[in-house]
KEKOLVO-213877 format. One line per field, with one value per atom (N, C-alpha, C): residue number from 1; residue in three letters; atom name; x, y, z. Coordinates in nm, 4 decimals, padded with zeros to 6 digits. Example, Ala and Ser with C-alpha at 12.3 -4.5 7.8 and 13.67 -1.06 7.14 Angstrom:
<kolvexs>
voba: (1  1  1  2  2  2)
vexlo: (ALA  ALA  ALA  SER  SER  SER)
vexkol: (N  CA  C  N  CA  C)
X: (01.3190  01.2300  01.3200  01.2850  01.3670  01.2900)
Y: (-00.5690  -00.4500  -00.3300  -00.2250  -00.1060  00.0030)
Z: (00.7800  00.7800  00.7800  00.7080  00.7140  00.7870)
</kolvexs>
This chain:
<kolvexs>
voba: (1  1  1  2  2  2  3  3  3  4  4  4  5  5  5  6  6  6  7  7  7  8  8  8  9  9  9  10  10  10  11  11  11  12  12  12  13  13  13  14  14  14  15  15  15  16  16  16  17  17  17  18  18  18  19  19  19  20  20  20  21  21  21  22  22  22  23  23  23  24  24  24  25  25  25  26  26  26  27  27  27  28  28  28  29  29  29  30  30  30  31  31  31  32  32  32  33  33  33  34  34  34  35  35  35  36  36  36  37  37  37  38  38  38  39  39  39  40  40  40  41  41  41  42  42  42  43  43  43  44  44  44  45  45  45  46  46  46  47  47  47  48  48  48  49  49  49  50  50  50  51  51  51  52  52  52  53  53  53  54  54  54  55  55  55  56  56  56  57  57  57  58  58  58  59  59  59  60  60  60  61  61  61  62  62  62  63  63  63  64  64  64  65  65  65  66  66  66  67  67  67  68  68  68  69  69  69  70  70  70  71  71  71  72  72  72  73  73  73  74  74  74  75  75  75  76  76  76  77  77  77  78  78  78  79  79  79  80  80  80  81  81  81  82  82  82  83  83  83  84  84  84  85  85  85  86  86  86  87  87  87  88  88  88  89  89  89  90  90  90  91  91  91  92  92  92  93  93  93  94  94  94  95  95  95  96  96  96  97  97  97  98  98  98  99  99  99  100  100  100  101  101  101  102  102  102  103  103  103  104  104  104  105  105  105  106  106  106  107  107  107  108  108  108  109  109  109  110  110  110  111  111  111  112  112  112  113  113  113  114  114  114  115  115  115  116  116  116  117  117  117  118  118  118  119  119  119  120  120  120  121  121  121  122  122  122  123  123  123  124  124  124  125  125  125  126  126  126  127  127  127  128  128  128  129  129  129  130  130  130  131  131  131  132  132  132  133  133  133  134  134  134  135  135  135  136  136  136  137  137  137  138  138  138  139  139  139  140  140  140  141  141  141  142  142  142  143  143  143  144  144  144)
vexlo: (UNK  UNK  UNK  UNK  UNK  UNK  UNK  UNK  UNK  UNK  UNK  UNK  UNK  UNK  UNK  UNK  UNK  UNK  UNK  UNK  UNK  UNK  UNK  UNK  UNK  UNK  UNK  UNK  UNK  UNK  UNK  UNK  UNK  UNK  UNK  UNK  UNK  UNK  UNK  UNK  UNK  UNK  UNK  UNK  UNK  UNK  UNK  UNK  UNK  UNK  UNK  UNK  UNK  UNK  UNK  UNK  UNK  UNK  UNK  UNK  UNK  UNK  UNK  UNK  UNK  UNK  UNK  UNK  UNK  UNK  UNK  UNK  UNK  UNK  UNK  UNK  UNK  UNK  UNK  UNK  UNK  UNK  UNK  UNK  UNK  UNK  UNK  UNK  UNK  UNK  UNK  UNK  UNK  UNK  UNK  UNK  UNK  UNK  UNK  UNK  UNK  UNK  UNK  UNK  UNK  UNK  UNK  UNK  UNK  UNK  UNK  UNK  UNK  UNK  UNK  UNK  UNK  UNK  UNK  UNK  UNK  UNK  UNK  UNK  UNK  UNK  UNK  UNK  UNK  UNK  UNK  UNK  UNK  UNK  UNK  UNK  UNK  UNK  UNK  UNK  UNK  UNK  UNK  UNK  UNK  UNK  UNK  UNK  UNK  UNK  UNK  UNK  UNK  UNK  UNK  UNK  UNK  UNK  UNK  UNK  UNK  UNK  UNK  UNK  UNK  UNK  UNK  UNK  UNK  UNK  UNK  UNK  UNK  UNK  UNK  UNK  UNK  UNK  UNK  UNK  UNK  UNK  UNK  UNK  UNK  UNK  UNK  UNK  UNK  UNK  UNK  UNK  UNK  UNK  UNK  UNK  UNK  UNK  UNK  UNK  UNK  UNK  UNK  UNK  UNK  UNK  UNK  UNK  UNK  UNK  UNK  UNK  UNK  UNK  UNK  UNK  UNK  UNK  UNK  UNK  UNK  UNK  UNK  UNK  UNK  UNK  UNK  UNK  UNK  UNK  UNK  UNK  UNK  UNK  UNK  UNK  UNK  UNK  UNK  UNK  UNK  UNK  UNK  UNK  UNK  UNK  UNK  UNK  UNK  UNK  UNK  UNK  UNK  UNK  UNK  UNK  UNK  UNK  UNK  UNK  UNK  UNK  UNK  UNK  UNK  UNK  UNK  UNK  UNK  UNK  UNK  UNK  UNK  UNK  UNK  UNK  UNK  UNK  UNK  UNK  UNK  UNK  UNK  UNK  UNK  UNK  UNK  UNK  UNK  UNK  UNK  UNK  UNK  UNK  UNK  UNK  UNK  UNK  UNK  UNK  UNK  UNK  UNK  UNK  UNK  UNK  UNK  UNK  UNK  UNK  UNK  UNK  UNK  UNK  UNK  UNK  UNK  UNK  UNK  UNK  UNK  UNK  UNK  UNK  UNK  UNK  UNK  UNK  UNK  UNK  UNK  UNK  UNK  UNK  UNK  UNK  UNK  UNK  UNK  UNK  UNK  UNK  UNK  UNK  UNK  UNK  UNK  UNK  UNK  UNK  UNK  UNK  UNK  UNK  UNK  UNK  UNK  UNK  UNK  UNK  UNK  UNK  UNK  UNK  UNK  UNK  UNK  UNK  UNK  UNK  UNK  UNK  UNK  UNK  UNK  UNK  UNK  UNK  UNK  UNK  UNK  UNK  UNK  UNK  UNK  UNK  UNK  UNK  UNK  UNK  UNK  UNK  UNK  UNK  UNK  UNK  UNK  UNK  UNK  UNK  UNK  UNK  UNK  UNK  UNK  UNK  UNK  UNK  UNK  UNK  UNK  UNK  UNK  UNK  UNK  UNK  UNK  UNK  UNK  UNK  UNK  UNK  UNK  UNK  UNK  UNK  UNK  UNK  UNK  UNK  UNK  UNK)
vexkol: (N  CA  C  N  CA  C  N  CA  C  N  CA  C  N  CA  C  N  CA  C  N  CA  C  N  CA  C  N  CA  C  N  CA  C  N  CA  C  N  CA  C  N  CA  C  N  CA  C  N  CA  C  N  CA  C  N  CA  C  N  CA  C  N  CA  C  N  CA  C  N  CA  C  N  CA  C  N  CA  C  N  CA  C  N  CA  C  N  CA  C  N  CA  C  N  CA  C  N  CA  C  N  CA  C  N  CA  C  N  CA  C  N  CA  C  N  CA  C  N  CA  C  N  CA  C  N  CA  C  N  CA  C  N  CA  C  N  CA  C  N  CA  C  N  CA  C  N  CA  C  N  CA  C  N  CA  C  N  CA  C  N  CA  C  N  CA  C  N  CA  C  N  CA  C  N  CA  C  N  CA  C  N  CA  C  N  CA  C  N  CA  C  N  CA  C  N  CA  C  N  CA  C  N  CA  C  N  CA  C  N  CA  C  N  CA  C  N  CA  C  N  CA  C  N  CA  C  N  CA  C  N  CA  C  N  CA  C  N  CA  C  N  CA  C  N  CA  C  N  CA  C  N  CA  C  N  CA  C  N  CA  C  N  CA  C  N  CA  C  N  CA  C  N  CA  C  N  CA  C  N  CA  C  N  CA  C  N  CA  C  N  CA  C  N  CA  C  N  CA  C  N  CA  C  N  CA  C  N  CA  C  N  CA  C  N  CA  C  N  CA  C  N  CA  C  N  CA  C  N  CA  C  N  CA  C  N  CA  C  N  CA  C  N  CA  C  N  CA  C  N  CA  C  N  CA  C  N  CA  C  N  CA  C  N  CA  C  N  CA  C  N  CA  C  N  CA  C  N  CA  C  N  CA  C  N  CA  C  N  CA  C  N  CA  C  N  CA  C  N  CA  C  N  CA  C  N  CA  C  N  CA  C  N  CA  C  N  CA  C  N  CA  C  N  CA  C  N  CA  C  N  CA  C  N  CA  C  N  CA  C  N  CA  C  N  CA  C  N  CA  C  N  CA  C  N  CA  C  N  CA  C  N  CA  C  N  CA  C  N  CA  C  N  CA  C  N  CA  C  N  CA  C  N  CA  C  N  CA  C  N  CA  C  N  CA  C  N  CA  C  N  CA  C)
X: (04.5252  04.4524  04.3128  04.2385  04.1409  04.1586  04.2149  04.2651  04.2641  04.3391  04.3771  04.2542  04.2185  04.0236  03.9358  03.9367  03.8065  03.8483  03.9960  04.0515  03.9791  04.0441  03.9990  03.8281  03.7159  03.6464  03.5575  03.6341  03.6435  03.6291  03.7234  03.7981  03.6916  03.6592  03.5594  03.4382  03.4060  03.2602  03.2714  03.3699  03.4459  03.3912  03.4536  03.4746  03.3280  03.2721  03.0941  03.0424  03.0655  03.0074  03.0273  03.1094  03.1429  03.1244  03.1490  03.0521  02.9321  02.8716  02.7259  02.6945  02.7355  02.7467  02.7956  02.8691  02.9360  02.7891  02.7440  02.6442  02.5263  02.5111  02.3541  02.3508  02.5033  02.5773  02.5252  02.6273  02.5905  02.3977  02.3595  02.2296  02.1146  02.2267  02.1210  02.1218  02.3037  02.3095  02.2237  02.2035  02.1442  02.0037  01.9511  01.7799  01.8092  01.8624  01.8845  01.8679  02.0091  02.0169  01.8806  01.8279  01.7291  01.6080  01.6167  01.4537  01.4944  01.6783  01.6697  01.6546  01.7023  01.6861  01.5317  01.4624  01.2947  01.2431  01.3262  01.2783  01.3054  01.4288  01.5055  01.4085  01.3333  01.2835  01.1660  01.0899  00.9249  00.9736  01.0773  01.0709  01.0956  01.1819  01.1936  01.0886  00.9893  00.8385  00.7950  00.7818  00.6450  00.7580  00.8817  00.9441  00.8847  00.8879  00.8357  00.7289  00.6025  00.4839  00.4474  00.5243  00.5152  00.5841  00.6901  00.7647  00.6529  00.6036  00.4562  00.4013  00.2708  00.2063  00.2368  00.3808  00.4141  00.4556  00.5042  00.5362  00.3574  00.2933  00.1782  00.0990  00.0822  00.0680  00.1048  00.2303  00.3117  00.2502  00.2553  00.1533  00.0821  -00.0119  -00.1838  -00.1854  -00.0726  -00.0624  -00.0343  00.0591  00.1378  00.0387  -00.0521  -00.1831  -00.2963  -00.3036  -00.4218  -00.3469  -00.2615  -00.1462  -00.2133  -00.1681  -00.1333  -00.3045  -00.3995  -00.5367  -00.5895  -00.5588  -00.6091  -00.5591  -00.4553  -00.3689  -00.3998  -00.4435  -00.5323  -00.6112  -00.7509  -00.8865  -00.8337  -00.7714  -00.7273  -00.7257  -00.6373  -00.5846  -00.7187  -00.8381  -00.9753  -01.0311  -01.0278  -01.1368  -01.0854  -00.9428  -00.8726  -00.9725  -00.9235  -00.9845  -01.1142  -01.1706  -01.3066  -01.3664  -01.2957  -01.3110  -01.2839  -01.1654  -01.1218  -01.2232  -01.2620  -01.3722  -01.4979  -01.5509  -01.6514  -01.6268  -01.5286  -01.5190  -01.5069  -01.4191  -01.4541  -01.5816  -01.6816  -01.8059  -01.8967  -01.8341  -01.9047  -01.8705  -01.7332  -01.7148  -01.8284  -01.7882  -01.8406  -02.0316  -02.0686  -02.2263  -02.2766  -02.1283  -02.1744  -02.1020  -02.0701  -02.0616  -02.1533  -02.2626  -02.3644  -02.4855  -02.4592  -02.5750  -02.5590  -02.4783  -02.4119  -02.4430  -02.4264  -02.4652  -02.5971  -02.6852  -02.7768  -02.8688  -02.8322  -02.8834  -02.9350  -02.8524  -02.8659  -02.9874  -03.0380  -03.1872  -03.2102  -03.0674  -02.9714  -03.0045  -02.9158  -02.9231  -03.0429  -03.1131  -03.2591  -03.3012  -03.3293  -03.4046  -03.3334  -03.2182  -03.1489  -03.1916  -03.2155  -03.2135  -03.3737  -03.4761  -03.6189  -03.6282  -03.5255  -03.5920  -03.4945  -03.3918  -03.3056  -03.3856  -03.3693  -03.3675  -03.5704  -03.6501  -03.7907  -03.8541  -03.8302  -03.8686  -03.9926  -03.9638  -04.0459  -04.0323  -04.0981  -04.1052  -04.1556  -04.0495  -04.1368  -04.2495  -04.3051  -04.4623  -04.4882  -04.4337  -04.4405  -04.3262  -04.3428  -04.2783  -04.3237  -04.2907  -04.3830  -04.2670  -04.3129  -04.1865  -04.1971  -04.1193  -04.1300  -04.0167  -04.0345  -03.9689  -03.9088  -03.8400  -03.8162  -03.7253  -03.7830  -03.7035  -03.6575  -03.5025  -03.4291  -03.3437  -03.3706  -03.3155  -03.3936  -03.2613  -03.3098  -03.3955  -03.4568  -03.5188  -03.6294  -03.6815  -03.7841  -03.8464  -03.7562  -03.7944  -03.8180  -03.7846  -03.8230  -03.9387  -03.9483  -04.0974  -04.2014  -04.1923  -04.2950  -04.3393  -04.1864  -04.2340  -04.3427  -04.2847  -04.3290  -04.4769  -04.5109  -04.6123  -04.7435  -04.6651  -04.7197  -04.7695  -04.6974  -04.7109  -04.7971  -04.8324  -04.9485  -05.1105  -05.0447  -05.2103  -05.2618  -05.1310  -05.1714  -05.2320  -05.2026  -05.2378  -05.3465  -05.4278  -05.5136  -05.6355  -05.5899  -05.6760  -05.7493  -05.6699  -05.6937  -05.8032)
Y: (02.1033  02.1798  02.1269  02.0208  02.0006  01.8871  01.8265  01.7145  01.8122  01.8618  01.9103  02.0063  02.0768  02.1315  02.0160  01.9186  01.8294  01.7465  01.7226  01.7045  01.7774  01.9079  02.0190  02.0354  01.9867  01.9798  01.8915  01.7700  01.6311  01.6525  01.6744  01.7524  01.7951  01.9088  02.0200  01.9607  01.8608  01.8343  01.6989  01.6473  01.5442  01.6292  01.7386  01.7864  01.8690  01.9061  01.9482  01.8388  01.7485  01.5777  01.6047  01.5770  01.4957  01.6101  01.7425  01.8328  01.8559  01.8292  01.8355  01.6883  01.5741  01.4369  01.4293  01.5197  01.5626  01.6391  01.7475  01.8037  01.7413  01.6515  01.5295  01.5008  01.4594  01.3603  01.4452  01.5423  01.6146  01.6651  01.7027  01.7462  01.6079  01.4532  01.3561  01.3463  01.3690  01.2975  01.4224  01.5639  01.6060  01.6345  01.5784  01.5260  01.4260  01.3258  01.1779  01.2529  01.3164  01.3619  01.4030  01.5007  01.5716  01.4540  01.3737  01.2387  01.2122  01.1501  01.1045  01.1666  01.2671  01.4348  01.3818  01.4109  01.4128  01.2927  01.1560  01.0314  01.0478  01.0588  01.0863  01.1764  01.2889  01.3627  01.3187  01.2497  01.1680  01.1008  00.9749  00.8797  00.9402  01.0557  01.0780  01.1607  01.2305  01.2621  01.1596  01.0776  00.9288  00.8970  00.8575  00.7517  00.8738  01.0132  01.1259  01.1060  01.0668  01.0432  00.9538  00.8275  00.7163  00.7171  00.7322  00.7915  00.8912  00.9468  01.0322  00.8961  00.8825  00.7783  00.6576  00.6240  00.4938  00.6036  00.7244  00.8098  00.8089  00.8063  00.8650  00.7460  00.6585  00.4991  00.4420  00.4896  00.4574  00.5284  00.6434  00.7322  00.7128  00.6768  00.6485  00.5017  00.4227  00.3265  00.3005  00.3224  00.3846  00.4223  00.5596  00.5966  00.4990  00.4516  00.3350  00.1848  00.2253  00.0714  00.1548  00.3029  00.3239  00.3639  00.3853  00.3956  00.2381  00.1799  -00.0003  00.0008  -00.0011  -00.0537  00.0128  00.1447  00.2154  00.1442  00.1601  00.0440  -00.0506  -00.1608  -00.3020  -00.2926  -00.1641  -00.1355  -00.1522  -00.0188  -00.0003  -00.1286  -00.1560  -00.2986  -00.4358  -00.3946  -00.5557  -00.5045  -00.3651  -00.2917  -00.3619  -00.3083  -00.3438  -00.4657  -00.5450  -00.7056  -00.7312  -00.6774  -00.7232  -00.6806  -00.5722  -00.4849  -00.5948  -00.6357  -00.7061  -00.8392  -00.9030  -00.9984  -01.0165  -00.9286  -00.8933  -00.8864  -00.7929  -00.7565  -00.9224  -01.0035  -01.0959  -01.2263  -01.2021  -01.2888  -01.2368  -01.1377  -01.0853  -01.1111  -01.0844  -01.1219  -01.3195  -01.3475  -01.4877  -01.5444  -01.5134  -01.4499  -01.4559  -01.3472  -01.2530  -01.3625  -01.4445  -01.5324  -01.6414  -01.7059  -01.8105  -01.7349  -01.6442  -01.5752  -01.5721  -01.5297  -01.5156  -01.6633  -01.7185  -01.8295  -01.9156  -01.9130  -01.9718  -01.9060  -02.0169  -02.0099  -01.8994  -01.8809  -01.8224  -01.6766  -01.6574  -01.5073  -01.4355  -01.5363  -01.4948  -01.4391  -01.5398  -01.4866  -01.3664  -01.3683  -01.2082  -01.1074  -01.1335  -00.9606  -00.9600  -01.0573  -01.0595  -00.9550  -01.0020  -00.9749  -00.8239  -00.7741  -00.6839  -00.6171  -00.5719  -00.4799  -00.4804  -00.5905  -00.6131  -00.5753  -00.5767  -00.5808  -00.6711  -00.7927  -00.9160  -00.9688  -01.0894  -01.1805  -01.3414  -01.4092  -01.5179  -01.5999  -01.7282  -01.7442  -01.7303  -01.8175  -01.7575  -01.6423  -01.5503  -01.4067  -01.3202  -01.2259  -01.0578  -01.0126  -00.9409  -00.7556  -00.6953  -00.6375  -00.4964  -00.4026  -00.3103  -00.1366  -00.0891  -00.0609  00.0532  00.1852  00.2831  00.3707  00.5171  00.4601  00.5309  00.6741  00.7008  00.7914  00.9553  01.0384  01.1924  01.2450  01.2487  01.2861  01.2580  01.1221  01.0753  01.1788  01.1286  01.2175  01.3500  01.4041  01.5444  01.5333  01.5159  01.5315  01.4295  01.3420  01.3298  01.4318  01.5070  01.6161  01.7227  01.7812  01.9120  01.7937  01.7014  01.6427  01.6650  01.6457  01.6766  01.8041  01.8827  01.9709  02.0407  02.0082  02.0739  01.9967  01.9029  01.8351  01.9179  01.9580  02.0327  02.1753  02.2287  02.3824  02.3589  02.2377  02.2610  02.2207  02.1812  02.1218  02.2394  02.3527  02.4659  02.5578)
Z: (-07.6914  -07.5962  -07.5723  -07.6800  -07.6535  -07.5651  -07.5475  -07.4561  -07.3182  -07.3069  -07.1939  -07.1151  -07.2455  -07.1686  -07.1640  -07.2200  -07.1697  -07.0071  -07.0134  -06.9097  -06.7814  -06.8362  -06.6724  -06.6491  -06.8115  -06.7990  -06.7367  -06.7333  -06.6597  -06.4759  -06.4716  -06.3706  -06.3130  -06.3044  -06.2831  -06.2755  -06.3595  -06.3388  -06.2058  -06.2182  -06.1008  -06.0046  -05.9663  -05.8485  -05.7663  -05.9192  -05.8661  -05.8194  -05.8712  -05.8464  -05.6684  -05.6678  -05.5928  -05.4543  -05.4773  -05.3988  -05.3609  -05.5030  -05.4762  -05.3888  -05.4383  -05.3602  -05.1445  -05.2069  -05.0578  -04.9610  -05.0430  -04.9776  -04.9597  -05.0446  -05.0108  -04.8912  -04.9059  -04.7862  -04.6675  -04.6261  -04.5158  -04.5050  -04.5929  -04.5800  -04.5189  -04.5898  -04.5222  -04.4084  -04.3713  -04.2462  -04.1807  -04.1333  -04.1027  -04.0989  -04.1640  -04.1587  -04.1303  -04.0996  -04.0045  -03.8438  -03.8459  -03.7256  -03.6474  -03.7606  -03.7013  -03.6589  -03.7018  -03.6730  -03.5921  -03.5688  -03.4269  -03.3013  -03.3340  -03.2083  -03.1536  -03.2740  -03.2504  -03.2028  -03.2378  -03.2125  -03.0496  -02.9816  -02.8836  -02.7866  -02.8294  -02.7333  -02.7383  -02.8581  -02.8374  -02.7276  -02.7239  -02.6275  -02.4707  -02.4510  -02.3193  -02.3167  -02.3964  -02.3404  -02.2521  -02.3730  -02.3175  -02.2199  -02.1688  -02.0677  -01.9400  -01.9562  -01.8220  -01.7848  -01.9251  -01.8647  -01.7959  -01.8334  -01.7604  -01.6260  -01.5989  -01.4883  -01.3848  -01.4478  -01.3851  -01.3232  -01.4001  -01.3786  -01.3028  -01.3123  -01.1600  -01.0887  -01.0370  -00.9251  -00.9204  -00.9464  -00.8958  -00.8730  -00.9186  -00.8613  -00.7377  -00.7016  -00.6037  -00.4967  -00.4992  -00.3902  -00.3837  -00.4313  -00.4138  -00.3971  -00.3805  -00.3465  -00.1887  -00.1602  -00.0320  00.1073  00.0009  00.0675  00.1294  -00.0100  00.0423  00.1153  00.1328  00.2438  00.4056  00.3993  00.5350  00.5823  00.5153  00.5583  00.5753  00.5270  00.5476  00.6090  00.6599  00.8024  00.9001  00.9006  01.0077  01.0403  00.9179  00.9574  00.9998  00.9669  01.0183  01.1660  01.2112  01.3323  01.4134  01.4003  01.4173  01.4207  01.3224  01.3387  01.4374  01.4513  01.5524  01.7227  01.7166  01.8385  01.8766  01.7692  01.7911  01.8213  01.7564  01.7777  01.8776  01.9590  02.0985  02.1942  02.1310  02.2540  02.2630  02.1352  02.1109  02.1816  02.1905  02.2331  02.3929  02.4639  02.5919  02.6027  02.5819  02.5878  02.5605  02.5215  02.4842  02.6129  02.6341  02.7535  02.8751  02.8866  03.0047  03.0362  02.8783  02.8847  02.8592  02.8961  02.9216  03.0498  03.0871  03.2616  03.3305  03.2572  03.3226  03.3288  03.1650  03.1389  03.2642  03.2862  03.4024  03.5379  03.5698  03.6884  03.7728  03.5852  03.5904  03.6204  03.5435  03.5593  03.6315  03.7484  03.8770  03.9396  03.9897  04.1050  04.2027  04.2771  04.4061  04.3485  04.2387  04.1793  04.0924  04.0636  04.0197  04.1272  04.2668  04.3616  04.4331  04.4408  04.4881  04.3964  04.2989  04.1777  04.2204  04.2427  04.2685  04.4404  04.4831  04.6486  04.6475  04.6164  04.6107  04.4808  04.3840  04.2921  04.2998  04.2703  04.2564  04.3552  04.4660  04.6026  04.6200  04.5691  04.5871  04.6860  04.7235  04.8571  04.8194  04.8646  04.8133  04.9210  04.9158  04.8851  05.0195  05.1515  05.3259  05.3330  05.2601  05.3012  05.2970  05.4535  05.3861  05.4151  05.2914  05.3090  05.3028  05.4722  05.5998  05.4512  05.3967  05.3476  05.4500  05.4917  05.6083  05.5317  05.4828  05.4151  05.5235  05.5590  05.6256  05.5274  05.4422  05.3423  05.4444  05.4305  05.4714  05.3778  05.2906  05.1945  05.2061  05.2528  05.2773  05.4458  05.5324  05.6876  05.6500  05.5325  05.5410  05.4270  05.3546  05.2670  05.3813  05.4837  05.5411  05.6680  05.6941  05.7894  05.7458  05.5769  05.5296  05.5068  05.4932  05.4747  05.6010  05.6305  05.8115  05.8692  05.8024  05.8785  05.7793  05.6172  05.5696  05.6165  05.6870  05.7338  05.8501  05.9371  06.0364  05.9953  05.9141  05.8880  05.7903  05.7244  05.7076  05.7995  05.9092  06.0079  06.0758  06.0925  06.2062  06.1281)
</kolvexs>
């Protein structure tokens, strides 16, 4: 019988063994589990934040494409305007230039004359015939 109880005692302590061994087991793999759970949800934190940060890069990227390309737009404008404006005042310079058109802007706009010239005014405007009438006619009423 002592054979046979150290046996079952054998036995028995076999079988705690290998239970309690069993339960390490499971208890490791479940604190494994659990780090990777946690490893698993650190990384898809940080992969969201980053995912943030280029979604939000991208927009403020996007943004500043379609406002430069506005200005660009603005400023081609402007250049074209400027440059017309620039033909045209060398045009004006060539126009000007000439002897012919000096002396027209002198005798037209100056009301100059050149050196054997006199110059007759004749101001035919209604505005004029009537402020020299009412002119007139206060010389007369202070005459009387």
């Amino acid at each position: 019988m002592e054979v046979s109880s150290n046996t079952k005692l054998n036995e028995e302590t076999a079988a705690i063994q290998e239970n309690g061994l069993a339960a390490r087991a499971i208890a490791k793999n479940k604190s494994h589990k659990r780090k990777i759970g946690f490893y698993y949800s650190f990384l898809t934190i940080v992969l969201l934040f980053c995912l943030v940060q280029v979604g939000f890069g991208v927009i403020l990227n996007i943004s500043k494409i379609i406002a430069y390309k506005a200005k660009i737009i603005t400023m081609e404008k402007v250049r074209d305007d400027a440059e017309l404006r620039n033909k045209e005042l060398k045009s004006d310079i060539k126009q000007f230039s000439k002897t012919a058109s000096l002396e027209e802007i002198a005798r037209n706009n100056l009301k100059m004359a050149g050196e054997d010239e006199v110059l007759v005014i004749i101001n035919n405007t209604q505005e004029s015939t009537d402020k020299n009438k009412k002119h007139l006619s206060k010389k007369f009423k202070h005459k009387k």
